[in-house]
N, C-alpha and C positions, 0 to 999 in steps of 0.2 A: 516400481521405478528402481531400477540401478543404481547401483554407485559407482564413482569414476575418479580416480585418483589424476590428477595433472603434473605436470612436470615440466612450471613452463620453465625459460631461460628468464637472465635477468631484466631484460626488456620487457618480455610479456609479464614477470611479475610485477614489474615498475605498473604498468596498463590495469594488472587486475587489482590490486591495490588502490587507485586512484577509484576505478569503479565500484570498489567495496566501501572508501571514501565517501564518495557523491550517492550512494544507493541507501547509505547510513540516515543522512540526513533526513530525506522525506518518510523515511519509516520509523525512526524518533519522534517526527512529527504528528505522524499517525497516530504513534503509540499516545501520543499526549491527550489526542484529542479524544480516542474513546476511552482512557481514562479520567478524563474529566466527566466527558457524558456521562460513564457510568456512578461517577462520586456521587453527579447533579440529579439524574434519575433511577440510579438504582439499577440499572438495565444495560445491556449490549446495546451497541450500535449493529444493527445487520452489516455483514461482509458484503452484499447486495446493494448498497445505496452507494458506494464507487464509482458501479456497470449502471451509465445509463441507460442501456439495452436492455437490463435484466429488470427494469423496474416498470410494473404493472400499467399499463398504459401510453407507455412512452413508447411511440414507435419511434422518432424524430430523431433522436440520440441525443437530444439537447435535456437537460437537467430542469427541473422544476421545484420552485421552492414550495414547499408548507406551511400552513401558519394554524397553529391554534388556537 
């Protein structure tokens, strides 16, 4: 993958700003949460349990809970 230098004007940086803003938030949250996982189990959360596409069984695309 490439690297791309940008060069917006002060509009577009107003724009990319607000979405580095808003982009922050849910990936803080993420970070929270498989840092707690792993405090509680010891273990990774899989990158894989996001995609409900990629998860074994599930053709549907709908999410399925677990219980043990």
């Amino acid at each position: 993958m490439g690297r791309y230098r940008l060069h917006p004007d002060r509009s577009q940086e107003q724009v990319l700003t607000r979405w580095g803003h808003a982009a922050r938030t849910p990936w803080n949250i993420a970070l929270e949460q498989r840092t707690y996982v792993f405090e509680q189990r010891g273990d990774c959360v899989p990158r894989s349990l996001g995609s409900p596409e990629s998860r074994p069984g599930n053709q549907t695309g709908v999410l399925t809970s677990r219980t043990n």
